[in-house]
C-alpha positions in Angstrom: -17.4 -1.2 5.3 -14.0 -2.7 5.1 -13.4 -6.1 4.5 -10.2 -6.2 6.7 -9.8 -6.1 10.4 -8.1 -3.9 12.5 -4.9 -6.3 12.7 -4.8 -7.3 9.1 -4.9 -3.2 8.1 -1.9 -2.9 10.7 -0.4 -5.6 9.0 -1.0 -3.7 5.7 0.1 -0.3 7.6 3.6 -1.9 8.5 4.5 -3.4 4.9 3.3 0.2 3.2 6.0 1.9 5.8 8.7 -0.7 5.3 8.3 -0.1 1.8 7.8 3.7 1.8 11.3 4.0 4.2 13.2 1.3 1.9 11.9 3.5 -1.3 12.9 6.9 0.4 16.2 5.4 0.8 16.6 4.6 -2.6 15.2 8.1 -3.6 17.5 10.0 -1.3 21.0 8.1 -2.8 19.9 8.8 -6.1 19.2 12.2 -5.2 22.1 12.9 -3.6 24.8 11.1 -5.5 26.0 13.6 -8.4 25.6 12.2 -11.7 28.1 14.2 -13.1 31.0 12.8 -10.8 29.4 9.4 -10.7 29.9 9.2 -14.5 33.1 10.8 -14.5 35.3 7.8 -13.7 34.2 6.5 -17.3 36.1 9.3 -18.4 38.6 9.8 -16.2 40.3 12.9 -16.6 40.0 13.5 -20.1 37.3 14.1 -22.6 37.1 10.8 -23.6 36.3 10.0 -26.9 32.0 9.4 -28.3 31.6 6.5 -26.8 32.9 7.8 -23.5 30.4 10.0 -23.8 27.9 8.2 -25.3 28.3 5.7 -22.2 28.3 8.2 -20.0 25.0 9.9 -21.5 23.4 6.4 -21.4 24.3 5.5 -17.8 22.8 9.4 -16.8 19.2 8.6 -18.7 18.9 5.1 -16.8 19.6 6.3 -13.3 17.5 9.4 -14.2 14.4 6.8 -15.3 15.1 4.5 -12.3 14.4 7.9 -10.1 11.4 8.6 -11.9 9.7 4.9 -11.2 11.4 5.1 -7.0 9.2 8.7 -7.3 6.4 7.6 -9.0 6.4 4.2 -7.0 6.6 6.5 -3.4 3.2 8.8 -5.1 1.4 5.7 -5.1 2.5 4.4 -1.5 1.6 7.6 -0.6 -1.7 7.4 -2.1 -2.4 4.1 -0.5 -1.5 5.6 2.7 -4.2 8.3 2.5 -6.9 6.0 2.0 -6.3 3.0 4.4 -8.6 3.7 6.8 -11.1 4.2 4.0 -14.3 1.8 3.9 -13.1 0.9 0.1 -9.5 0.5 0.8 -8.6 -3.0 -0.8 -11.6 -3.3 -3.1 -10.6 -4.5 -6.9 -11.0 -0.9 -8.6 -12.2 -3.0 -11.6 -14.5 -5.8 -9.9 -15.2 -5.1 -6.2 -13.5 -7.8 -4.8 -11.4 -7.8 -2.1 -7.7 -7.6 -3.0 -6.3 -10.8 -1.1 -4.2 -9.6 2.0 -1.0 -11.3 0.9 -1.3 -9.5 -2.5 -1.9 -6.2 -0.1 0.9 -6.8 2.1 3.4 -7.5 -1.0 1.9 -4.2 -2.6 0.2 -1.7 -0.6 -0.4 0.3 -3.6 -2.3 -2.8 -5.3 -5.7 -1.4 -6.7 -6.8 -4.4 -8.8 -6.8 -8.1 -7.5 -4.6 -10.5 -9.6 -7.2 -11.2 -12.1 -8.1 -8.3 -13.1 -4.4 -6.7 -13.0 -3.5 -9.4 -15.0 -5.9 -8.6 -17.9 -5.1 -5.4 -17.6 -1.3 -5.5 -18.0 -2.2 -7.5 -21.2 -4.5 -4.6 -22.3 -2.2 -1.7 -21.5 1.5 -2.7 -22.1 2.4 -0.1 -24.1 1.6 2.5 -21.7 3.5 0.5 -18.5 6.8 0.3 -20.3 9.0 3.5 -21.9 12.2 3.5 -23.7 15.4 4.6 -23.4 
């Protein structure tokens, strides 16, 4: 049985579609905005020399990892979507607990409460952060 009322989950259910419209936003300008000319006033009209290029190569890879969090950010909106009407929507996946409504309102997508998210960004850093 859930822990949350009917108004707290709406109050969940309107922070997870601010979010998910903001985040679609985000995901349709980076979509639609072409690198290649977005890049191209580093260059200007010439080749530029390497580090022109090197620049430009460097400013493509960031905004093509900033897409790739926005997408992977909107999967798991998405996936908290699916299961808010679900009995164990807002249970710690790790301890059971209910996840605090603030936290839930902040993060839709939360799956741990701050405890236990906390000990597990200290036991999983590697995996949460990439390189350029």
């Amino acid at each position: 049985m859930s822990t949350y009322s009917k108004q707290q989950l709406q109050v969940v259910r309107d922070a997870l579609d601010r979010q998910r419209g903001a985040l679609a936003e985000y995901i349709r300008a980076g979509l639609s905005e072409s690198e290649q000319n977005q890049f191209a006033a580093i260059l200007g009209h010439s080749a530029g020399d390497s580090s022109d290029e090197a620049l430009a190569s460097s400013l493509a890879d960031v905004a093509s990892a900033r897409l790739d969090i926005e997408v992977n950010q909107w999967r798991e909106l998405e996936a908290a979507a699916r299961h808010l009407d679900s009995p164990e929507f807002g249970a710690c996946q790790d301890c059971g607990i209910a996840i605090p409504l603030a936290r839930l309102t902040a993060n839709p997508a939360a799956l741990r409460c701050v405890a236990c998210q906390d000990d597990y960004d200290k036991t999983h850093v590697s995996q949460q952060h990439g390189s350029l």
